[in-house]
N, C-alpha and C positions, 0 to 999 in steps of 0.2 A: 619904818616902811609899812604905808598899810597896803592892804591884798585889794583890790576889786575886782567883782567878776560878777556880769550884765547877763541878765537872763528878763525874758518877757513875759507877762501874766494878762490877766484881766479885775480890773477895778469890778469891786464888790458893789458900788454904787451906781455909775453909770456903764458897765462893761467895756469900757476902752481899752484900749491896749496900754498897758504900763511897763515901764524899764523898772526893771529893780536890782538895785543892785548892792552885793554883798559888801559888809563895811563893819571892821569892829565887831565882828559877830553877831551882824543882824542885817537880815536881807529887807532895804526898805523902797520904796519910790513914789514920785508922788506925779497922779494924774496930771497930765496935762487937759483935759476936758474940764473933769467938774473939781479940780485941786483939791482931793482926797488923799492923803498918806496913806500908802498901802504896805503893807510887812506881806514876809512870805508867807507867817504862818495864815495872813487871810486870803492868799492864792489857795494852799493847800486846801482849803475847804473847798471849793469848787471843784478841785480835782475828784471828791469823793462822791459821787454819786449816792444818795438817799431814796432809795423806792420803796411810797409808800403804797399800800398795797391795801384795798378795802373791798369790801360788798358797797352796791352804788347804794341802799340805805343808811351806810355810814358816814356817807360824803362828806357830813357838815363836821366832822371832825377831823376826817382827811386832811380837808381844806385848812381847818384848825392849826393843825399838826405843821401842813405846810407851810404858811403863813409865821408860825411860829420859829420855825426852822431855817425859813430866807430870810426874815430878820435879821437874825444870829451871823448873816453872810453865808449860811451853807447849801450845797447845791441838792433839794429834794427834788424830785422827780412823782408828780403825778401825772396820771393820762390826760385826766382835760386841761392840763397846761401845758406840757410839753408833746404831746401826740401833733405831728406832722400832719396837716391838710393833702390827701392826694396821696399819702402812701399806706400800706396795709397796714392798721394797728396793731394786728395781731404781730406779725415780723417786729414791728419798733419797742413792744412791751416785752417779746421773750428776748430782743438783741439787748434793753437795758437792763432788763435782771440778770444775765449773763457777765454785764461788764460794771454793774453797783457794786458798792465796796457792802453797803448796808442795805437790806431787806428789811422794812418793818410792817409785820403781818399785823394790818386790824382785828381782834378780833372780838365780835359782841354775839350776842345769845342770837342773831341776826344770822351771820357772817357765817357758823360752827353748824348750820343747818342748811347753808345754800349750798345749792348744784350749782354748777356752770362754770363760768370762765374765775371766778376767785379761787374757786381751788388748785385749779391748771396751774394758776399763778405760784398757789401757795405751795403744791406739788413740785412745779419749776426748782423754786427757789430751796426747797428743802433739799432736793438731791442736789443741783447744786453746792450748796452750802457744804453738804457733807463730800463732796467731794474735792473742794478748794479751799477748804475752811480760812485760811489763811488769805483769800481771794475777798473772799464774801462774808460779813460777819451777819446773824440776823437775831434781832432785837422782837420777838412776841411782843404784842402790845392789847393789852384788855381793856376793850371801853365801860362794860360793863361784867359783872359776877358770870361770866358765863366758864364753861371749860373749854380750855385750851386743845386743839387736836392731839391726838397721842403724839403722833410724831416732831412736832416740838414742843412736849414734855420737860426733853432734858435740855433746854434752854432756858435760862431763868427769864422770865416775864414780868414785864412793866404796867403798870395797874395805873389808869389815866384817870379815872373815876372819883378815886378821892382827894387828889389834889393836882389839878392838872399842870400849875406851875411847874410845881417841884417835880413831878414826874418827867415834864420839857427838857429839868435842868438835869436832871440823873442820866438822862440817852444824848445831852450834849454832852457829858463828861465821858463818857460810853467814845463817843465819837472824836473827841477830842486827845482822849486816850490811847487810840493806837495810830 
């Protein structure tokens, strides 16, 4: 006798709504729109919220980072892609880093000297973080040799600079992992 049980997601490729359902030990289904086989484990990536987090001189790595990340099927969150037309940005950037599973701080010799809204962010996310640890996990991320702020210190840091593949595939396994 096998077990099934129907639960609904969103396709990684065209965002449809998909049936998936459990079978044999593996939760599978397949689009009706763009006929994609979808598994749960590639719903679960969307469920995780990835905020990345930069000074706007960073952007082009941002962007990088991002691109590199919704490939993979997983769901990042930047401000000029996901920031809502008509509602206050400020409200929609501090409501996503409250409810992202991962914060990844840019930081370049840029970044570690600016005033303003990045640090709010990176302030945000740090007390945060240490407060839900288990809520929020946050991944430092160095574009270039610069220093890290003290207060994520004791988080070990990802170094994008010397080889940016493999650094992509070290915070997917990161991500992958819990």
């Amino acid at each position: 006798m096998e077990c099934l049980v129907a639960t609904y997601g969103k396709c990684n490729i065209c965002k449809s709504e998909v049936e998936v359902k459990y079978k044999n030990g593996v939760m599978k289904g397949k689009c009706k729109v763009c006929k994609a086989i979808v598994y749960k484990r590639n719903l679960d990536k969307q469920d995780r919220i990835i905020f990345i987090s930069h000074a706007s001189e960073d952007k082009e790595y941002a962007y990088r980072l991002y691109d590199d990340l919704k490939k993979r099927g997983f769901n990042p969150w930047l401000d000029k892609e996901n920031l809502v037309p008509g509602k206050d940005w400020n409200v929609q950037i501090r409501e996503t880093i409250k409810k992202c599973k991962y914060f990844l701080p840019l930081f370049s010799s840029t970044s570690v000297l600016k005033e303003g809204y990045v640090q709010e962010e990176f302030d945000l996310a740090h007390d945060l973080g240490n407060m839900v640890e288990e809520q929020m996990s946050i991944i430092p991320i160095r574009l270039d040799e610069c220093d890290i702020p003290e207060k994520f210190r004791k988080k070990q840091f990802q170094d994008m600079f010397q080889d940016w593949n493999e650094a992509v595939n070290k915070i997917i396994k990161v991500i992958e992992g819990s």
